[in-house]
Each structure stands twice: as structure tokens, then as C-alpha cells.
C-alpha positions in Angstrom: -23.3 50.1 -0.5 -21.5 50.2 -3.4 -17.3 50.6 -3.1 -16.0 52.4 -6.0 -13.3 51.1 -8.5 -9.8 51.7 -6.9 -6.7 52.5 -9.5 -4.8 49.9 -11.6 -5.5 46.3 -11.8 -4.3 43.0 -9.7 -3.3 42.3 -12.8 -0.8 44.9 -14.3 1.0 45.3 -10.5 1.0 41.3 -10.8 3.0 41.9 -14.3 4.7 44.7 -13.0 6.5 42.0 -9.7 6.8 39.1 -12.4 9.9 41.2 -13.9 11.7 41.0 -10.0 10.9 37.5 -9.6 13.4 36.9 -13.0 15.9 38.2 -11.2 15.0 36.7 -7.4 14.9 33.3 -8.7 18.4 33.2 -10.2 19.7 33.7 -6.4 16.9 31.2 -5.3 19.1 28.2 -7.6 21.8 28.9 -5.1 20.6 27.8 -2.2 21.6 24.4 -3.1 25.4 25.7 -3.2 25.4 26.1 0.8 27.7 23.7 2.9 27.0 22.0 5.6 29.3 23.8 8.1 26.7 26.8 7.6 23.6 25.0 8.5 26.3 23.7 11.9 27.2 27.3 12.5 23.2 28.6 12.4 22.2 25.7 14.6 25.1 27.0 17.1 23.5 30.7 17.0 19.8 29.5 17.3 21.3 27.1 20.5 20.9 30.5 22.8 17.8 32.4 25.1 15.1 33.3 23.8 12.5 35.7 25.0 9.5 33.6 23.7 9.5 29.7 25.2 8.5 28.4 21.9 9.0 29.2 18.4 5.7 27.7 17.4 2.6 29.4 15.4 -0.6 28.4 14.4 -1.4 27.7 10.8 -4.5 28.1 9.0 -5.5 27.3 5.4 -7.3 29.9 3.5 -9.4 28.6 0.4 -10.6 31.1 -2.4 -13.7 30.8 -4.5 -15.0 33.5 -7.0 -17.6 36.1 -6.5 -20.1 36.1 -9.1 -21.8 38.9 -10.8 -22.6 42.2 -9.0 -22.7 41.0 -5.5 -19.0 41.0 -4.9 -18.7 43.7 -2.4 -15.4 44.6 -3.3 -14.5 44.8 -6.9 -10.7 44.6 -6.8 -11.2 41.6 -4.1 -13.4 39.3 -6.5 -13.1 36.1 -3.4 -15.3 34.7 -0.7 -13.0 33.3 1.2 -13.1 30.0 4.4 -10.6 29.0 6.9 -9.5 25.6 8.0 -7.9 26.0 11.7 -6.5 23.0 11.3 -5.1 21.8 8.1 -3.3 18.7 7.0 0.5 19.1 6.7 3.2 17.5 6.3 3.3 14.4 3.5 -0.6 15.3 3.1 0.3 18.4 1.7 2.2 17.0 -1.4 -0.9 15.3 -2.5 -2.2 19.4 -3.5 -5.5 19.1 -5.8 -5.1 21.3 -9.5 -8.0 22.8 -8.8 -7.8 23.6 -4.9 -7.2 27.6 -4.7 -5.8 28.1 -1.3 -2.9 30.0 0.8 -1.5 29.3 3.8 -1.4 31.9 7.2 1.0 32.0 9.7 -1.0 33.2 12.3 2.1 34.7 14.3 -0.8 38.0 15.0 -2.0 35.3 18.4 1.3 34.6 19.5 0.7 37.4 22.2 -2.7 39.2 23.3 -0.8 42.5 22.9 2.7 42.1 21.7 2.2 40.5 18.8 3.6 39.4 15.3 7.2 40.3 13.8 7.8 42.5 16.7 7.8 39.7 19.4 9.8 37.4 16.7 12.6 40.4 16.1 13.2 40.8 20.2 13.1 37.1 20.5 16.5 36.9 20.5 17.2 40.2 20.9 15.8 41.1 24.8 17.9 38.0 26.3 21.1 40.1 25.0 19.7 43.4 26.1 18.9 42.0 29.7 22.9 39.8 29.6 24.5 42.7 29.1 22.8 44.6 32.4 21.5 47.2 31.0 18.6 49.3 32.6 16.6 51.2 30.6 16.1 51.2 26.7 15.2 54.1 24.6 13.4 53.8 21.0 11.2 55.3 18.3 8.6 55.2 16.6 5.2 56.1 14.9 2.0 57.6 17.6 0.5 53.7 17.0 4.0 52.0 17.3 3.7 48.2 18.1 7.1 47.9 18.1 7.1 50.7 20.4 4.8 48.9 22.9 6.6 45.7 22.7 10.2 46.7 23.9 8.2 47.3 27.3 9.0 44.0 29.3 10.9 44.3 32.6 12.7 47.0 31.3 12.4 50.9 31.4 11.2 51.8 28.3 11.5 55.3 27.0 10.0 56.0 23.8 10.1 58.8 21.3 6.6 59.1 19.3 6.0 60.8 15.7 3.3 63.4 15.6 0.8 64.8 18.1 -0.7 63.4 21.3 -3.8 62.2 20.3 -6.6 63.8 22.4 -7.6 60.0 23.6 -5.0 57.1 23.7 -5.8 53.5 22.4 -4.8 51.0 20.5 -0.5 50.3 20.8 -0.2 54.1 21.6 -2.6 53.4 25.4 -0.3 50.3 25.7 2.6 52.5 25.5 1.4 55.0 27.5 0.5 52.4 30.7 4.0 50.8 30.6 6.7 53.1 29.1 8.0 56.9 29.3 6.5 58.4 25.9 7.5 61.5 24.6 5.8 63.2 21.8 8.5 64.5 18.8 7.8 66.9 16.2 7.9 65.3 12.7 10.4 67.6 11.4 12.9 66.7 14.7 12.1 62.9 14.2 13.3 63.2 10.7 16.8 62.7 12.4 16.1 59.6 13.9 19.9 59.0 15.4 20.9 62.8 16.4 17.3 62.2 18.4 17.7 58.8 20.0 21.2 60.0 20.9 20.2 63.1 22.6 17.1 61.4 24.3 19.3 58.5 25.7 22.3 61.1 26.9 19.1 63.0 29.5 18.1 59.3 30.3 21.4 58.1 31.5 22.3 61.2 33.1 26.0 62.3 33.9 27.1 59.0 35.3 25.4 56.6 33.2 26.3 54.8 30.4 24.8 54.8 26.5 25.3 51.8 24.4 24.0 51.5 20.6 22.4 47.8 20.2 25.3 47.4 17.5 28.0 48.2 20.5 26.6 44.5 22.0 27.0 42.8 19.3 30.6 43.2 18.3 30.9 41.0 21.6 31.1 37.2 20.0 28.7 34.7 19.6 30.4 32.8 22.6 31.1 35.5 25.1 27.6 36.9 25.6 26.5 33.5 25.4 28.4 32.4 28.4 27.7 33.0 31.9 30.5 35.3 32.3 28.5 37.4 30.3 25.4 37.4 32.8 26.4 39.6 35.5 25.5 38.8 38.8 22.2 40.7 40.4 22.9 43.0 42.8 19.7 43.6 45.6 18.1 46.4 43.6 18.0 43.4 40.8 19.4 45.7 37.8 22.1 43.0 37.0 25.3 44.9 37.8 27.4 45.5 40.7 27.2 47.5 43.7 30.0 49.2 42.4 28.7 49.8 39.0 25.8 51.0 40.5 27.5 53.6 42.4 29.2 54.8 39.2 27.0 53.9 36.1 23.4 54.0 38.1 22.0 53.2 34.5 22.7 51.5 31.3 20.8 52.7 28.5 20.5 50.8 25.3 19.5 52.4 21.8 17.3 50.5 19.9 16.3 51.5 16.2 13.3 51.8 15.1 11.4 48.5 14.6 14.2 46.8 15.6 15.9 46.9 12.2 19.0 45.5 13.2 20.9 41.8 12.9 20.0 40.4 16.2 16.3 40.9 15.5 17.0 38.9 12.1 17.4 35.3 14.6 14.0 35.2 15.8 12.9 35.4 12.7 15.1 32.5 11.2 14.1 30.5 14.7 10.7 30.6 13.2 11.9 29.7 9.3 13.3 26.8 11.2 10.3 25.8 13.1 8.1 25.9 9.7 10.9 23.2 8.2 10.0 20.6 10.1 8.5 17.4 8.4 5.0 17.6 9.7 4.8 20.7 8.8 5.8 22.6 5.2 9.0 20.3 5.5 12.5 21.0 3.8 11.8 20.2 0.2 8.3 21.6 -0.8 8.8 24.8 -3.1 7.3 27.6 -0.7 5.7 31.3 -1.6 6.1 32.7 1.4 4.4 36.4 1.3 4.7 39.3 4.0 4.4 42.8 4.6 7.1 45.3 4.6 7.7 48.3 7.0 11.4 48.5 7.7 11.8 44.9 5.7 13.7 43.0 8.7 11.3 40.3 9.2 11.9 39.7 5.0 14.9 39.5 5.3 15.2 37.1 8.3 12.9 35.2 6.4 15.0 34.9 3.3 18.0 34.8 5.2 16.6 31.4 7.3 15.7 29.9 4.3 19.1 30.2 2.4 21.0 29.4 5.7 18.8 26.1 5.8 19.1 25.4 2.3 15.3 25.5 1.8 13.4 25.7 -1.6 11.7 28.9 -0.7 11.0 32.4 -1.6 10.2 35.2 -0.1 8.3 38.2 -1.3 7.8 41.0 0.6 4.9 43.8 -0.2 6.5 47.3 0.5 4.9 49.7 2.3 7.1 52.7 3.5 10.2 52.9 1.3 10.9 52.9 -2.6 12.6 49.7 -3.9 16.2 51.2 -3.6 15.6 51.9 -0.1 14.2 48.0 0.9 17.2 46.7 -1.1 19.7 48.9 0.6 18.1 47.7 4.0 18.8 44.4 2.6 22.5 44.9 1.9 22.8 46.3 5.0 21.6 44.2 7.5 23.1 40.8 5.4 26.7 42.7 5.8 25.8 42.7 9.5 24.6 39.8 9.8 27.8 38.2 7.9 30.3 40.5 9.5 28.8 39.4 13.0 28.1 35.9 12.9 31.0 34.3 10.2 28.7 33.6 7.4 31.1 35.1 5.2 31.8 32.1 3.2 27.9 32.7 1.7 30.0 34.8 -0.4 28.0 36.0 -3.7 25.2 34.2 -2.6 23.8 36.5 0.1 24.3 39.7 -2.1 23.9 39.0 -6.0 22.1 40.8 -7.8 18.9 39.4 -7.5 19.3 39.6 -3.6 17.3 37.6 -1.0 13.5 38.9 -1.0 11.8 39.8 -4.1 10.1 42.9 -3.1 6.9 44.3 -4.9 4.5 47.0 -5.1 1.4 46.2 -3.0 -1.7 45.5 -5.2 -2.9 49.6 -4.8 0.2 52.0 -3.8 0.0 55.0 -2.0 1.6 57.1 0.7 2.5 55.0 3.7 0.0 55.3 6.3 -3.1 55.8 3.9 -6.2 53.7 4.1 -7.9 53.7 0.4 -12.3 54.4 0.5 -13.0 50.3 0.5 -10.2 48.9 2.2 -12.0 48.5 6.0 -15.0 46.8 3.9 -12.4 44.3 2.3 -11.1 43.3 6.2 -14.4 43.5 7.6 -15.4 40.9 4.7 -12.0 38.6 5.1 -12.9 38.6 9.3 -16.5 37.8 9.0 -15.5 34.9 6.7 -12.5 33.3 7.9 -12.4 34.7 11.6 -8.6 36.0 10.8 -8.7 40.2 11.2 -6.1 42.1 9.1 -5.3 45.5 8.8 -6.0 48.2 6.0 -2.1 49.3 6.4 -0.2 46.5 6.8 -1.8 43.0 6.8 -4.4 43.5 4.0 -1.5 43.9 1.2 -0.1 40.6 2.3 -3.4 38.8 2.3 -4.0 40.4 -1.0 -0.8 39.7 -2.6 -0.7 35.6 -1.3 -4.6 35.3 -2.8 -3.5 36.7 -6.4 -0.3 34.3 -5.8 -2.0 31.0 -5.6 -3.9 32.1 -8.7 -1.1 31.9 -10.4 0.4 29.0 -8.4 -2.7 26.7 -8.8 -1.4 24.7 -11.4 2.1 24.4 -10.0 3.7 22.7 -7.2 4.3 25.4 -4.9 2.5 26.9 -2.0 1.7 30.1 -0.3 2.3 31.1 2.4 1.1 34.3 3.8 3.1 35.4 7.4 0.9 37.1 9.3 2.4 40.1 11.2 -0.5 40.9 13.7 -0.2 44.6 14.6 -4.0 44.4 14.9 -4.3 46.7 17.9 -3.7 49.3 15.2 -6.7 49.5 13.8 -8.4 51.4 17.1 -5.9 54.4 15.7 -7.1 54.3 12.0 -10.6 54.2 13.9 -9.9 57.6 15.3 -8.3 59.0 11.5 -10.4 57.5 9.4 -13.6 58.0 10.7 -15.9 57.9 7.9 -14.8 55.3 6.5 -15.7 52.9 10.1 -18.4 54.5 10.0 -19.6 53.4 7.1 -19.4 49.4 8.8 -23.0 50.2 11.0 -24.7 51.1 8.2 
């Protein structure tokens, strides 16, 4: 079958991100400005509970070799591609061959059969505070195949708020959320006002004598209070976590959490993980690192570039966007570093955290278009990497990574650097692109 030629080349969007990475490297030579006290204070915020028992992820090497002639399946794709499970880090990896063409994978998409990826790392850190401060039931949004959605669902009631239609069969994330959580379908016009909703659906959750907290109410407690056992209240026999006379007053505690978790607490998983990939035996502290991942609200960038400024690491982070303009990513940015600052007494980073050139360099994904879409090809090109390498991505997320790291270590071949692609899972997505894009699955029996 032949896949027809999709718009612009690798190479002009490739041209197009060298003109951001200018300006992103200038904050990259700052990193070597941080003191020591900083790299004390994050150790002192990682020292907490965490909702996963380990940091660690598997990593896989992806090697690249060029598809001759006409039987490259995928024009824009021109790779074959293999997989090494289990690759030599460390001090092995500073002896890097010229002529080896190769990426890295995080493979954080097998942390968790179902919940998966930069969801589990952003409520990491983030359920343990949920669950310390007593609180009962948690209310957020998002789209009908949601894995953030389907994640917030652990020993908790979960209420969720959906974009769009019921689908006439569940699956993928949008079944899991249906088994374990309250879902509620919002028209797309009502769901344009993401707080006046959340508000409203966690004021008939909590009734007239419960309680509605906002994520950022909990953390304006400090570092040390909600880290202490003071702030673990004691269980009470229905095993909510509050007193018998709270219960009797505030029957429930209902906490608003944004939409993929795009706030400062979900930043420290994230940076827990930059920390675990520092170690010596594996990408180490010194080694320049291209460290590539997909953008939907742009936390998990963020708490990527944030761990490796806070650790003083030689690393950059690129980020693919997805589902906002350039202005909108780098206004999340600002945003979440002033939080994360304000909250935690990083503010002698000063400049450093928000010059110009920011944190993440964020690009346009190799083919643009309207969040959501899947381009005639695209299930072909992750039907190709899986059969090859064993590693699924998907056509909305996951694929613009991959794609983006492989035209990277093109360019990086002759250097010193390596890249490293961060695998966000969200797999269980692709049983609802299935059920939109019909023809184009279709087209993978013939």
C-alpha cells in the first residue's frame, strides 16, 4: 500500500526549532551558576512519600538505519529501526561510536499495566498529599480518553468530568474510568470553562456540609508541616482519615485537581525521576543529554527541565507541542516555575528559572495539525516502529516524540550528546482512535 506524501519536510520544521534552541541554550550555560544549598533544599523535598515505591524505569536503546529506495513504507519516516532492552550505560556510554545512529527510550509507558507514563510520575508525589490532608473524594477533568482521568482513581472517590459525547461503547482509558470513578459527560462548550465547572461539580459532590479544597489551597501548607505526622490525621473506623467529629460536620473533603495535573506538586515526581536517570551507571551527571518528550499541558517538560537545573545537570529538554501555540506552553512555564519557587524557596534561582530563553525549548512536531488528529499514515508508521522494536507509540502523542528524538541523533551523530526520548505511555488510547479513525485501522489487515 502506498502512504502518500504528508506536508513540509523533517527538515524545514527541524530548521524552523534550531532558531529556539539559540535561545534555550543560553539558559542551559546557567546551570553551572546553581549553589549547593539548592541541590540541599531539592534533596529535602524529594526526602517525602511517594505513591510509586521506586522511581526506576526501564531503558532501551533504539538504533536507526536508512531505508533504501522505494520500499520505505513511510516516506517521511525514511528508518528501519531495532531495540536493545538492555543497553550498556554508565562509563560505556562515553565511549559513543561516530557512526552509531541511536536514541535512548525511557520506557516510563510499563511502569503500570494501566496507569501509566507522566500521569503516574505527576501524582507521585502528589496522591501522598491528597490522602495527608484527609480528604475524601477528588473531582477532575478531562478529555472522553483521559489517562489522567483514569489515573486519579486509587483508593479515592474519583469524580470525573469528560469532554464530548458518551461513546456508544467504552474502552480504552474512558472503560477504565468508567469501572472505577463517577464520570459525567460535559458539553464542549460548558467544559470551555474548566474552573467555573470543576467548581460547580465539586460544590454538588461535597454537599452542604462538606468541604472544597483547590490542590493549590494544600500547598500553601509548608514543606515541613504536611510532611510531619501532625499532618496525617488519625483514621477514624469508617477509614476516611478525619475525626469522628469532622465526620459529623464535614462528611467529605473534596479536592480539585486540574486537568492533567498541571500543577507544582505534580512537577516532583517528575524531578524524582530526572534524579534517578543521574545516577553514575546510568546517563550520569556530566554527559550532555537531548532529552525529547511530548507536550499536552507541558508539566512533565517542565519538571524535566526544572530537575535538571535544580541538579545542575548538562541537559536539555525539548518538548514537541501538541495542544497549545508556543505562547501558551511558555506561559505554562512561567506559571508553574513561579509556583514552584513561591512554594518551595527556590527563589534564589533568580533569573535563571525565567530568562528569556526559559527552561524547555519547545517545537513544532515534525507534521502540525489540530490537536487530536491522526494524519492518513501515521498508524502505519507505529505499526512499523512496534513490529520492529517491540516499543508501541501512539499517533497523538508518543509518535511526535519518537519522531523528533530520531531526526535529533541525526544531527547529534557527530557530537557528544545523547538522546533521550521519555516515553509517556498513554497507550490504552489508541482503542479510542480505533473507534474515530476507523479507516485508517483498517487499513492494518490488509
Amino acid at each position: 500500500m502506498k502512504i502518500r506524501q504528508l506536508p513540509e519536510s523533517p527538515a524545514m520544521v527541524v530548521m524552523r526549532n534550531e532558531l529556539h534552541l539559540r535561545t534555550f541554550s543560553t539558559t542551559i550555560q546557567c546551570i553551572s551558576k546553581l549553589k549547593q544549598c539548592n541541590k540541599s533544599l531539592l534533596s529535602d523535598l524529594l526526602d517525602r512519600r511517594w505513591a510509586l515505591a521506586s522511581p526506576e524505569s526501564k531503558i532501551n536503546k533504539i538504533s536507526l538505519s536508512e531505508m533504501q529506495g522505494q520500499h520505505a513504507r513511510v516516506p517521511y519516516l525514511t528508518f528501519s529501526f531495532s531495540n536493545n532492552t538492555r543497553p550498556s550505560l554508565g562509563d560505556h556510554m562515553m565511549e559513543k561510536r561516530k557512526e552509531d545512529l541511536s536514541f535512548y527510550v525511557v520506557r516510563d509507558d510499563l511502569l503500570h499495566p494501566l496507569i501509566n507514563g507522566n500521569k503516574a510520575r505527576k501524582l507521585d508525589g502528589l496522591l501522598p498529599l491528597v490522602k495527608d490532608h484527609s480528604l475524601t473524594d477528588v473531582v477532575t477533568c478531562g478529555g472522553c480518553q483521559s489517562a489522567h482521568a483514569a489515573a486519579v482513581e486509587r483508593g479515592l472517590r474519583s469524580h470525573l468530568l469528560l469532554r464530548g459525547e458518551q461513546p456508544e461503547i467504552p474502552t480504552g482509558y474512558n472503560l477504565i474510568s468508567s469501572m472505577y470513578g463517577n464520570v459525567t459527560y460535559v458539553e464542549r462548550s460548558l467544559y470551555g470553562k474548566r474552573e467555573e465547572m470543576l467548581m460547580r461539580h465539586a460544590d454538588l459532590v461535597a454537599g452542604d456540609s462538606g468541604l472544597v479544597m483547590r490542590l493549590s489551597d494544600t500547598l500553601e501548607t509548608s514543606f515541613s508541616d504536611w510532611k510531619s505526622e501532625e499532618a496525617i490525621l488519625p483514621q477514624n473506623d469508617c477509614g476516611s482519615g478525619i475525626t469522628q467529629a469532622e465526620a459529623e460536620t464535614c462528611p467529605r473533603r473534596v479536592i480539585i485537581i486540574n486537568e492533567g495535573a498541571a500543577d507544582a506538586i505534580g512537577l516532583f515526581g517528575v524531578i524524582r525521576l530526572v534524579k534517578y536517570l543521574s545516577q553514575k551507571h546510568l546517563f550520569g551527571k556530566d554527559r550532555p543529554i537531548k532529552l525529547v518528550v511530548d507536550a499536552g499541558t507541558g508539566t512533565t517538560a517542565v519538571g524535566l527541565g526544572l530537575g535538571a537545573l535544580c541538579l545542575g545537570l548538562p541537559w536539555e529538554v525539548t518538548a514537541v507541542m501538541l495542544a497549545d501555540t508556543l505562547e501558551g506552553y511558555k506561559k505554562q512555564e512561567e506559571r508553574l516555575i513561579s509556583d514552584f519557587k513561591r512554594l518551595y524557596g527556590f527563589d534564589s534561582f533568580d533569573n535563571e528559572l525565567n530568562g528569556d530563553g526559559g527552561i524547555v525549548n519547545w517545537v513544532e512536531r515534525v507534521h502540525p495539525r489540530k490537536f487530536g488528529n491522526v494524519l492518513k499514515g501515521e498508524v502505519e508508521v507505529c505499526q512499523q516502529i512496534a513490529q520492529q522494536t517491540g516499543v508501541l507509540v501512539d499517533p497523538v502523542y508518543t509518535l511526535a516524540a519518537w519522531e523528533h528524538a530520531a531526526l535529533l541523533c541525526q544531527r547529534e551523530a557527530k557530537g557528544d550528546a545523547e538522546v533521550v526520548m521519555l516515553h509517556t505511555g498513554g497507550t490504552l488510547g489508541m482503542f479510542g482512535l480505533a473507534q474515530r479513525y476507523k479507516s485508517y485501522f483498517k487499513s492494518l489487515q490488509q
